[in-house]
GURO-712767 format. One record per residue (C-alpha): residue number from 1; x, z, y. Coordinates in Angstrom, 3 decimals. Layout:
! GURO-712767
@resi: NUM | x: X | z: Z | y: Y
...
//
This chain:
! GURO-712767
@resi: 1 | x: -9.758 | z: 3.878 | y: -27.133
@resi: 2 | x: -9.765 | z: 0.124 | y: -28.786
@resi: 3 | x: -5.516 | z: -0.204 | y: -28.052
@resi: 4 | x: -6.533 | z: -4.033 | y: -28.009
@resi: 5 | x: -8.043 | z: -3.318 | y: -24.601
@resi: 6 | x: -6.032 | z: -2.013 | y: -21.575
@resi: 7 | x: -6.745 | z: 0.953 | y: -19.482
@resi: 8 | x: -8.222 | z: -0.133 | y: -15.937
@resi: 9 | x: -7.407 | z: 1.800 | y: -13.092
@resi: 10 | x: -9.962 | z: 0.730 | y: -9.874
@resi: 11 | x: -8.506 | z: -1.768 | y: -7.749
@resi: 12 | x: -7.210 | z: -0.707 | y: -4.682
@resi: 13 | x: -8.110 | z: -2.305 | y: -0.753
@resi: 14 | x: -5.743 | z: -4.833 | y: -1.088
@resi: 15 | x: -7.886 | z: -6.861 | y: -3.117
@resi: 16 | x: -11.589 | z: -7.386 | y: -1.819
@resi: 17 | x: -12.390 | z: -3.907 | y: 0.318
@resi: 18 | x: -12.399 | z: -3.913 | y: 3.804
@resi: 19 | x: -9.906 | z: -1.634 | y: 5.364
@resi: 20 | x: -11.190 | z: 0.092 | y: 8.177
@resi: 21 | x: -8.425 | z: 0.842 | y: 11.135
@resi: 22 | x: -8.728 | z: 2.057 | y: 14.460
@resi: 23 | x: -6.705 | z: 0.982 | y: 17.394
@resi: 24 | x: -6.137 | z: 3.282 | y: 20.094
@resi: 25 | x: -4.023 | z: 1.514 | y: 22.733
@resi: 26 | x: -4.537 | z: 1.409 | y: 26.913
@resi: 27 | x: -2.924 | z: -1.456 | y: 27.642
@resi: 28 | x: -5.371 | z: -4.809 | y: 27.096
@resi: 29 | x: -3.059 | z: -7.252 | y: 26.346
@resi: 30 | x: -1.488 | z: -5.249 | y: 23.080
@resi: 31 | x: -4.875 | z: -4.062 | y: 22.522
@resi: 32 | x: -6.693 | z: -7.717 | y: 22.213
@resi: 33 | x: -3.171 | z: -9.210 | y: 20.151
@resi: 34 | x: -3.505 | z: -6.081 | y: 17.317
@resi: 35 | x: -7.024 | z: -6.778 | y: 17.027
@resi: 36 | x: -7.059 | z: -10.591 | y: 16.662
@resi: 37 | x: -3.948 | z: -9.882 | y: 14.261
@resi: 38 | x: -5.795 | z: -6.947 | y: 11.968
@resi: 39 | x: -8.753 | z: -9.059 | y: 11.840
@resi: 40 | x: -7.150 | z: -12.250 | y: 10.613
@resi: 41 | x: -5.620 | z: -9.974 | y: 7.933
@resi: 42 | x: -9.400 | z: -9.151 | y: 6.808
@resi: 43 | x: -9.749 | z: -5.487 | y: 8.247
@resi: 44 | x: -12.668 | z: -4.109 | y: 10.161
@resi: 45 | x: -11.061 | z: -3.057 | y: 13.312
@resi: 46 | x: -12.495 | z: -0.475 | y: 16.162
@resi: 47 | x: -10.757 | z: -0.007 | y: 19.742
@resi: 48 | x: -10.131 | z: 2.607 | y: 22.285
@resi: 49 | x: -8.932 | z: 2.823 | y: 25.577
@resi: 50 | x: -8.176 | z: 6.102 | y: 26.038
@resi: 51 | x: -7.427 | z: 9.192 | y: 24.159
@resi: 52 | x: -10.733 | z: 11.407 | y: 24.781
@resi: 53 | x: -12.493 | z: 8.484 | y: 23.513
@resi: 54 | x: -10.002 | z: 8.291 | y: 20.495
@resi: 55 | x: -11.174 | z: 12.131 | y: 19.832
@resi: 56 | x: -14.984 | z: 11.199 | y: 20.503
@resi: 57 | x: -14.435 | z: 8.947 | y: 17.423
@resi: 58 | x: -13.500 | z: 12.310 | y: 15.176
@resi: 59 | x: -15.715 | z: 14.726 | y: 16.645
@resi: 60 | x: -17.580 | z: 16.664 | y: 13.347
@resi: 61 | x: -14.673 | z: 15.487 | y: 10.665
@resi: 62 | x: -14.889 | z: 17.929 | y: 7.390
@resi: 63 | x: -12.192 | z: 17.552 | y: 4.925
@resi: 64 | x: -13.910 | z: 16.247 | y: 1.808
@resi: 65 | x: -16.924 | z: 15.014 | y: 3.474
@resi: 66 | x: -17.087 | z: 12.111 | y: 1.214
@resi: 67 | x: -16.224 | z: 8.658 | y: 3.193
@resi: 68 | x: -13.304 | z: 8.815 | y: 5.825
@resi: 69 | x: -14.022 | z: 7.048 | y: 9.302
@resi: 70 | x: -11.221 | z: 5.180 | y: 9.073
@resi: 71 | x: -8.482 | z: 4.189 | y: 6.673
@resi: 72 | x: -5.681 | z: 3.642 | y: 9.300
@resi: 73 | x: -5.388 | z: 4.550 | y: 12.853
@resi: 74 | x: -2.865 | z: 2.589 | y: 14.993
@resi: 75 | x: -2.147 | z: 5.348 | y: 17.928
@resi: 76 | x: -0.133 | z: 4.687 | y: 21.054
@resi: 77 | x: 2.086 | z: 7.205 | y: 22.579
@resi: 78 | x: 1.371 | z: 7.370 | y: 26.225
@resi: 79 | x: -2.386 | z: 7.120 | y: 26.630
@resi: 80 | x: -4.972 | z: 8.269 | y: 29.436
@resi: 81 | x: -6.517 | z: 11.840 | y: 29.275
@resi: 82 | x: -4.917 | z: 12.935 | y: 26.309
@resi: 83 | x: -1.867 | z: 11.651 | y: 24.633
@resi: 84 | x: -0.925 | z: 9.672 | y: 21.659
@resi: 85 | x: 0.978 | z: 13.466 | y: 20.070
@resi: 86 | x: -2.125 | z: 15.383 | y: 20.779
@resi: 87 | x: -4.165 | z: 13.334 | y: 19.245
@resi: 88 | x: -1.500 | z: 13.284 | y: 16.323
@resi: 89 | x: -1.702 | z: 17.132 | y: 16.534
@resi: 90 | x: -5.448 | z: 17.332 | y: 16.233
@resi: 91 | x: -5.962 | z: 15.597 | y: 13.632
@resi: 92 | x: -3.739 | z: 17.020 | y: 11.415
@resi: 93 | x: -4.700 | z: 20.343 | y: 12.847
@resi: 94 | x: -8.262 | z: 19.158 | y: 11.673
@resi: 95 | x: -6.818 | z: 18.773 | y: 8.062
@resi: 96 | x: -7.401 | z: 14.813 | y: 8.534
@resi: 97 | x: -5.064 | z: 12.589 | y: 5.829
@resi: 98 | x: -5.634 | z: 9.292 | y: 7.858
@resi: 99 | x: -2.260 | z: 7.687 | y: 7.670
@resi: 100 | x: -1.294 | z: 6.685 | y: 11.487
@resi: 101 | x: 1.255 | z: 4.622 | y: 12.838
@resi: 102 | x: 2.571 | z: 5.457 | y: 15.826
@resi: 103 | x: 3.766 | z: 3.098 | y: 18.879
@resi: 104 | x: 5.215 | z: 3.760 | y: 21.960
@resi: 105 | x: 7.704 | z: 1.984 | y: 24.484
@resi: 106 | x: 9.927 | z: 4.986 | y: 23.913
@resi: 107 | x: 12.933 | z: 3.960 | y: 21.246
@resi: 108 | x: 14.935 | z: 7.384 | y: 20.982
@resi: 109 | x: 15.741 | z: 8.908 | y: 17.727
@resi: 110 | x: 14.308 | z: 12.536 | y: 19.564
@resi: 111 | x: 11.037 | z: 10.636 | y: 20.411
@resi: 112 | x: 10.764 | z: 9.309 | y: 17.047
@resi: 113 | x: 11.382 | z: 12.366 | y: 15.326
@resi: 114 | x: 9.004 | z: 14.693 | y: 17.068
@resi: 115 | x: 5.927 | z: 11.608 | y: 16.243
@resi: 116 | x: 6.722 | z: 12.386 | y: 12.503
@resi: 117 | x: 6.857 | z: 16.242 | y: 12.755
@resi: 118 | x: 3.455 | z: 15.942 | y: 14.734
@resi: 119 | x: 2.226 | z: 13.867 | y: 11.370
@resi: 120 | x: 2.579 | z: 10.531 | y: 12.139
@resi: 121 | x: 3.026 | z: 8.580 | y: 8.811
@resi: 122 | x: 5.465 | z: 5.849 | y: 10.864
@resi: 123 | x: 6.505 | z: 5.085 | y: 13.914
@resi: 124 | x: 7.234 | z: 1.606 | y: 15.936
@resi: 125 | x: 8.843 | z: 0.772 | y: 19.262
@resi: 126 | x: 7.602 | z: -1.553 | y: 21.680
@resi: 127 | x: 8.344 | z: -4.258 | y: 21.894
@resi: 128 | x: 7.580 | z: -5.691 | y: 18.345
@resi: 129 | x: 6.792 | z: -8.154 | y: 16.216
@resi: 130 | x: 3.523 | z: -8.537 | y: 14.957
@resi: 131 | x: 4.423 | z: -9.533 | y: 11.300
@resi: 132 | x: 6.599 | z: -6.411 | y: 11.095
@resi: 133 | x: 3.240 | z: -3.894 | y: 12.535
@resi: 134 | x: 0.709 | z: -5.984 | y: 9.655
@resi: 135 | x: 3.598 | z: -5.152 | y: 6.764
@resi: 136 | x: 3.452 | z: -1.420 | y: 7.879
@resi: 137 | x: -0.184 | z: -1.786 | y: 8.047
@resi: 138 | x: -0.354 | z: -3.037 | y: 4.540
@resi: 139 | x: 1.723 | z: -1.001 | y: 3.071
@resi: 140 | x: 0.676 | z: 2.115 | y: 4.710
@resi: 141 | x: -3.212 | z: 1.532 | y: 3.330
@resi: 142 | x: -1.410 | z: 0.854 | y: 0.145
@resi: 143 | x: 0.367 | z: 4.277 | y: -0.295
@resi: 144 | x: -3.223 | z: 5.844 | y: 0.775
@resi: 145 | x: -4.823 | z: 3.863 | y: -2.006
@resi: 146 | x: -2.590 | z: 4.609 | y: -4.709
@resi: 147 | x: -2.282 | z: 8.383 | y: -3.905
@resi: 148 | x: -6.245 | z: 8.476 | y: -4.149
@resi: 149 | x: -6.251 | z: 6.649 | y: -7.446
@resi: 150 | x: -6.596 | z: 9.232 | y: -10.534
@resi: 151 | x: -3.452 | z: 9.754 | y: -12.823
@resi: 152 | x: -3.748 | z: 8.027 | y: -15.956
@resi: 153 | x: -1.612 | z: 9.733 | y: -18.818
@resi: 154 | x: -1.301 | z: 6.862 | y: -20.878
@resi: 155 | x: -1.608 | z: 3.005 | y: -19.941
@resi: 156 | x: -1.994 | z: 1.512 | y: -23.783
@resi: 157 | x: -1.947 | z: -2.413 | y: -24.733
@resi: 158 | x: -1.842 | z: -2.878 | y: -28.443
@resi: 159 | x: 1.839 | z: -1.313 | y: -29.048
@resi: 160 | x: 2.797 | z: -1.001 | y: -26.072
@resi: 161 | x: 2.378 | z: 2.168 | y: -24.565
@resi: 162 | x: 3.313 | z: 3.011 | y: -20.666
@resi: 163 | x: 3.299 | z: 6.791 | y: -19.306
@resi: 164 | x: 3.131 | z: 6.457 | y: -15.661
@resi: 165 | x: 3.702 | z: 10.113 | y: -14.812
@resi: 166 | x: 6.750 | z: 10.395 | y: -17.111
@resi: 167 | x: 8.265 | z: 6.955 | y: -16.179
@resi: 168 | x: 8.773 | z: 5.998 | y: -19.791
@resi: 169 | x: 7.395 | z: 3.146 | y: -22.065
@resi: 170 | x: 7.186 | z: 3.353 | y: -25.750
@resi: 171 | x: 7.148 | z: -0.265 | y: -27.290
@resi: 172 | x: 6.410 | z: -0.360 | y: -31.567
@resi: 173 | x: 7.054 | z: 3.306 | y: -31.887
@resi: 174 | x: 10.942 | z: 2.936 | y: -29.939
@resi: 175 | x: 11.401 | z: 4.113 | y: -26.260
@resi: 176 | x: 12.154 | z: 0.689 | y: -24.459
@resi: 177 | x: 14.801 | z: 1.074 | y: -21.308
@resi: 178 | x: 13.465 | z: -0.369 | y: -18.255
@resi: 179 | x: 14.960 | z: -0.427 | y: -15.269
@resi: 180 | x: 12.971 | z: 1.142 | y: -11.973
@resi: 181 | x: 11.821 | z: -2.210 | y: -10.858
@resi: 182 | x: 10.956 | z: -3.496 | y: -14.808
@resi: 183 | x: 9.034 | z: -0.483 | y: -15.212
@resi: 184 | x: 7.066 | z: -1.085 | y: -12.043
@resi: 185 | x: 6.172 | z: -4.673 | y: -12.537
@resi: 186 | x: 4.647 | z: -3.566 | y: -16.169
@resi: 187 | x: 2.626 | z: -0.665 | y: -14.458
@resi: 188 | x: 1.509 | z: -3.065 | y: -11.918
@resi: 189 | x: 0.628 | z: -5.519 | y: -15.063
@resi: 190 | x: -0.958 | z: -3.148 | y: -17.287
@resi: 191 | x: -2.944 | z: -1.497 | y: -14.676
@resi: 192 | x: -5.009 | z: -4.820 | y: -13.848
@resi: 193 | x: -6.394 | z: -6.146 | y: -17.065
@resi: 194 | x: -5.451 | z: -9.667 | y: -17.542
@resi: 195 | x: -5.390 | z: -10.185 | y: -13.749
@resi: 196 | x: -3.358 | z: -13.385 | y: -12.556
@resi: 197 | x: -0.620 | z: -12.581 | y: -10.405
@resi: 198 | x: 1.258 | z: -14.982 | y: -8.213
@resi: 199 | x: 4.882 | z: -14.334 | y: -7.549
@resi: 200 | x: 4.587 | z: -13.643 | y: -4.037
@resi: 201 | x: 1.933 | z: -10.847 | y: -5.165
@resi: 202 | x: 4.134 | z: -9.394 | y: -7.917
@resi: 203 | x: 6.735 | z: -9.281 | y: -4.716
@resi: 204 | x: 4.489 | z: -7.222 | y: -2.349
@resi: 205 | x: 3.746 | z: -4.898 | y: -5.063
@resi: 206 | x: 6.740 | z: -3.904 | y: -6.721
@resi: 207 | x: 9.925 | z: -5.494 | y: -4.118
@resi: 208 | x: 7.304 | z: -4.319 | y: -0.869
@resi: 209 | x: 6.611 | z: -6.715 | y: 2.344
@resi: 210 | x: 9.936 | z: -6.039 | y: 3.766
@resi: 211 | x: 11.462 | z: -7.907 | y: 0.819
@resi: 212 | x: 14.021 | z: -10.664 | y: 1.688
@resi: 213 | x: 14.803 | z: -12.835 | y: -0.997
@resi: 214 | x: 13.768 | z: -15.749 | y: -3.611
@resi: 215 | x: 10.547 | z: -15.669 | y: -5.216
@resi: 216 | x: 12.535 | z: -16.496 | y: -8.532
@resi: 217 | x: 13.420 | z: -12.627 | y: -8.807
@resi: 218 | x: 10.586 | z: -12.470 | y: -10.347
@resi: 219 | x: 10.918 | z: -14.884 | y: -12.801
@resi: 220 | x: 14.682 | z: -13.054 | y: -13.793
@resi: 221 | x: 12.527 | z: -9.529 | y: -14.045
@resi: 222 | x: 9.707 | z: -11.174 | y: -16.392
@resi: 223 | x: 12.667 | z: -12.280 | y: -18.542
@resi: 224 | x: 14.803 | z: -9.475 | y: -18.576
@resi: 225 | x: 10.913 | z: -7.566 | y: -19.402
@resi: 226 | x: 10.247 | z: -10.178 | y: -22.019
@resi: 227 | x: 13.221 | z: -9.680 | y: -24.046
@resi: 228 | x: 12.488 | z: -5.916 | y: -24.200
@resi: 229 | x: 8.787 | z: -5.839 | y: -25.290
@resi: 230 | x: 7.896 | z: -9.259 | y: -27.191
@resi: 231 | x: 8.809 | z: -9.880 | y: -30.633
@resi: 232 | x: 9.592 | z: -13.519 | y: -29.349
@resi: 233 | x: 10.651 | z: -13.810 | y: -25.874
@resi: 234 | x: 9.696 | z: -17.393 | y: -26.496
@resi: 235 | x: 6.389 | z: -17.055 | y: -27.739
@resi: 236 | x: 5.173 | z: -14.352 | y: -25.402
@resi: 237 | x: 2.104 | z: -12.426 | y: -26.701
@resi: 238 | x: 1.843 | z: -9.913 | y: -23.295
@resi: 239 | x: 3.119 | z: -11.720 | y: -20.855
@resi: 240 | x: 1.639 | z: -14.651 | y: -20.489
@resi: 241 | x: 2.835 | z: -17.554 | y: -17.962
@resi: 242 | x: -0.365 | z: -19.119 | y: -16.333
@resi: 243 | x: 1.052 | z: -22.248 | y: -15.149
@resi: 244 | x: 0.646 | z: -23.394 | y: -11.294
@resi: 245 | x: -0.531 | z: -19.520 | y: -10.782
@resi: 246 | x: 1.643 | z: -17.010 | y: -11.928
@resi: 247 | x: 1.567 | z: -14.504 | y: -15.004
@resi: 248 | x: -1.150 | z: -12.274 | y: -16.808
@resi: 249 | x: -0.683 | z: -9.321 | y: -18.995
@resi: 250 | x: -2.435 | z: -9.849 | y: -22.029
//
């Protein structure tokens, strides 16, 4: 390996493949508002009314088959012919990973507990907002991208070397101390060769969408990571400010 160069992982749906989600919900109105939302978000959405034809849309799965159906199913609780739990129950049963999100008009903690024992991956109450149901969307696609993605032992930029599995980073020979968040912004870095980020980007990836706060917390964390892996904080050699953008690695 040519430590000049840094180790790629493959990028993940976020950036340029089409997420595939299906959105099983009776009632129109919902049903027509998730799919003009999860369109204008860029994913390829498919409907149903009902729960048989929810099943119809699994019939034949085999674990390991190669391509999934779908990448994300949005399921609602109380549905025609067979419920929103069933449905949660077969596919699991089934040996299906598709992460699903669960929504029903029931709130309880008992209601919300027995979706994620059935193996929902999260669960939201109606009514809600929109934004919040896309930033569960997002980042449950993300979690099923990056448990996909092959470990990497080493992530390696000239002397800098990152250990993902071991949560430690070895800069000129000397184990640097990173905090949790430090060390996630340089995996994020190092894992997209010279990629331009923008700060809200950096924010989604490391902070997550729920994040409330200033976009300058990145621009503390880059410093605080500066002073711990350049020679001259001033003169940084990895990462690089590209102005009216954001920052590269490299």
């Amino acid at each position: 390996m040519h430590t000049s160069e840094l180790t790629k992982y493959p990028p993940t749906a976020d950036f340029g493949q089409t997420s595939r989600v299906l959105v099983v919900e009776d009632e129109e109105l919902i049903r027509e508002m998730l799919v003009l939302a999860l369109e204008e978000e860029g994913y390829a959405v498919v409907t149903a009314v009902d729960g048989r034809s929810a099943v119809d849309h699994f019939k034949g799965y085999e674990p390991n088959s190669g391509e999934p159906q779908f990448d994300l199913v949005i399921l609602d609780l109380m549905l025609p012919l067979i419920n929103g739990l069933d449905i949660c129950r077969l596919l699991r049963h089934q040996g299906n990973p598709v992460p699903i999100l669960m929504l029903s008009a029931k709130g309880s903690e008992t209601d919300r507990v027995l979706g994620l024992e059935v193996g929902a991956d999260d669960y939201l109450t109606k009514p809600f907002s929109v934004r919040e149901l896309v930033a569960r969307c997002r980042a449950l696609l993300r979690r099923q991208r990056l448990s996909t993605v092959p470990a990497t032992p080493v992530l390696q930029y000239k002397d800098v070397m990152l250990y993902p599995q071991e949560c430690r980073v070895v800069v000129r020979g000397q184990q640097a101390n990173l905090s949790p968040k430090e060390f996630r912004l340089l995996e994020v870095f190092m894992s997209y060769a010279r990629r331009v980020w923008s700060r809200e980007q950096l924010l989604d990836q490391v902070w997550g969408p729920d994040f409330v706060g200033d976009s300058k917390t990145v621009d503390v964390h880059i410093r605080w990571l500066r002073e711990k892996l350049e020679q001259d904080p001033s003169r940084p050699e990895y990462i690089v400010t590209v102005r009216g953008f954001g920052y590269r690695f490299g």
